[in-house]
Steps between C-alpha positions, in 0.01 A plus 500: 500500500317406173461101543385528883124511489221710622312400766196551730269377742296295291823363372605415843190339533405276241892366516488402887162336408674325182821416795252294709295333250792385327761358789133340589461319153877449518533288855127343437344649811468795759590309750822437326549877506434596771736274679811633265696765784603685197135568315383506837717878586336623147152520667692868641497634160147342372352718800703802475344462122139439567548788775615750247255396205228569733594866687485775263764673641855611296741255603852594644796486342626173679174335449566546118815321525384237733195419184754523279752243668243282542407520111809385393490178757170422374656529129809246633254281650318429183826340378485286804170391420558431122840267551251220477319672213552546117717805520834286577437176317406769196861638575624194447326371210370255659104622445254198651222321284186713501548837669298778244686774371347735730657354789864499327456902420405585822761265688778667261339849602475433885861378460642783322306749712641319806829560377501835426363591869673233677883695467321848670513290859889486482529900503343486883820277575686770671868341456725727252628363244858484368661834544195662642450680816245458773439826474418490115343151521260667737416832278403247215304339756322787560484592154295163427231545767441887349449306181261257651300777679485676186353138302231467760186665348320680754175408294305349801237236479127572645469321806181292363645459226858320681223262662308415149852455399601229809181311449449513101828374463526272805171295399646454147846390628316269741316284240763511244731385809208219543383400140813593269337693248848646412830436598699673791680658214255602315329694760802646617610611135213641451426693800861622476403643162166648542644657822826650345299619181265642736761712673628590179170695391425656853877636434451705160203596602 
């Protein structure tokens, strides 16, 4: 209850925009993408997402949990897309010959933030464990998608503002993605920091 994070539309957002752009950078092309069955079935969520930013309407309960599964796949995915990247080599010890130290703290903070978000998934796995019930394996079920209704900030983005968001961000992504003005983990770091800070001061206020 106090690690799992806050979220909301625009953090729904921005990280299905960060998904794309970096399984894009990752396989080298769209094309590439695209033709992957498995990113290919999370163009359901990306539009149930863009749908929701955009209607100003309170979502339902389900919804809420639907945003919020697909918030912690985006989070797993990330560590997907940094295998190849700094994160595990740091791990390792094995740090290449001219990364900056910028990209080390934000691979070892995407990593760790993976991490911590990755283990939620395996509570939907609705198999009791050792000397548990069905019954009570299901209550606790329960019990987590309450809690995941109850992290989903009903804070809702203006609908003008979800499309400034789409385009401000996809433009940027787009010639980064084309001219490398910072790494894949950089901008993915980052992102994942101004967004989560950003969450954190719509909160206490």
């Amino acid at each position: 209850k106090k690690v799992l994070p806050v979220i909301q539309e625009r953090t729904i957002l921005i990280f299905t925009i960060l998904f794309w752009y970096g399984w894009i950078a990752h396989l080298g092309s769209v094309s590439a993408v695209f033709s992957n069955q498995y990113l290919v079935v999370a163009i359901i969520p990306t539009l149930i997402s863009i749908f929701v930013a955009l209607l100003p309407y309170v979502l339902l309960k389900f919804v809420r949990i639907i945003q919020y599964i697909w918030y912690l796949i985006i989070t797993l995915s990330f560590s997907v897309i940094l295998l190849d990247g700094y994160f595990w080599e740091t791990l390792k010890l094995n740090i290449p010959d001219g990364i900056s130290n910028l990209d080390l703290f934000l691979s070892g903070y995407i990593g760790l933030f993976v991490i911590t978000n990755i283990f939620y998934l395996f509570y939907f796995v609705p198999i009791p464990a050792r000397h548990q019930s069905f019954k009570a394996r299901i209550k606790l079920l329960t019990e987590y998608f309450n809690l995941l209704i109850k992290k989903y900030n009903n804070n809702q983005l203006n609908p003008i503002s979800a499309i400034l968001y789409i385009v401000i961000f996809s433009i940027i992504l787009y010639l980064n993605y084309k001219y490398t003005f910072l790494s894949t983990t950089v901008v993915i770091g980052a992102s994942t920091v101004l967004v989560t800070a950003m969450d954190k001061i719509i909160k206490e206020k």
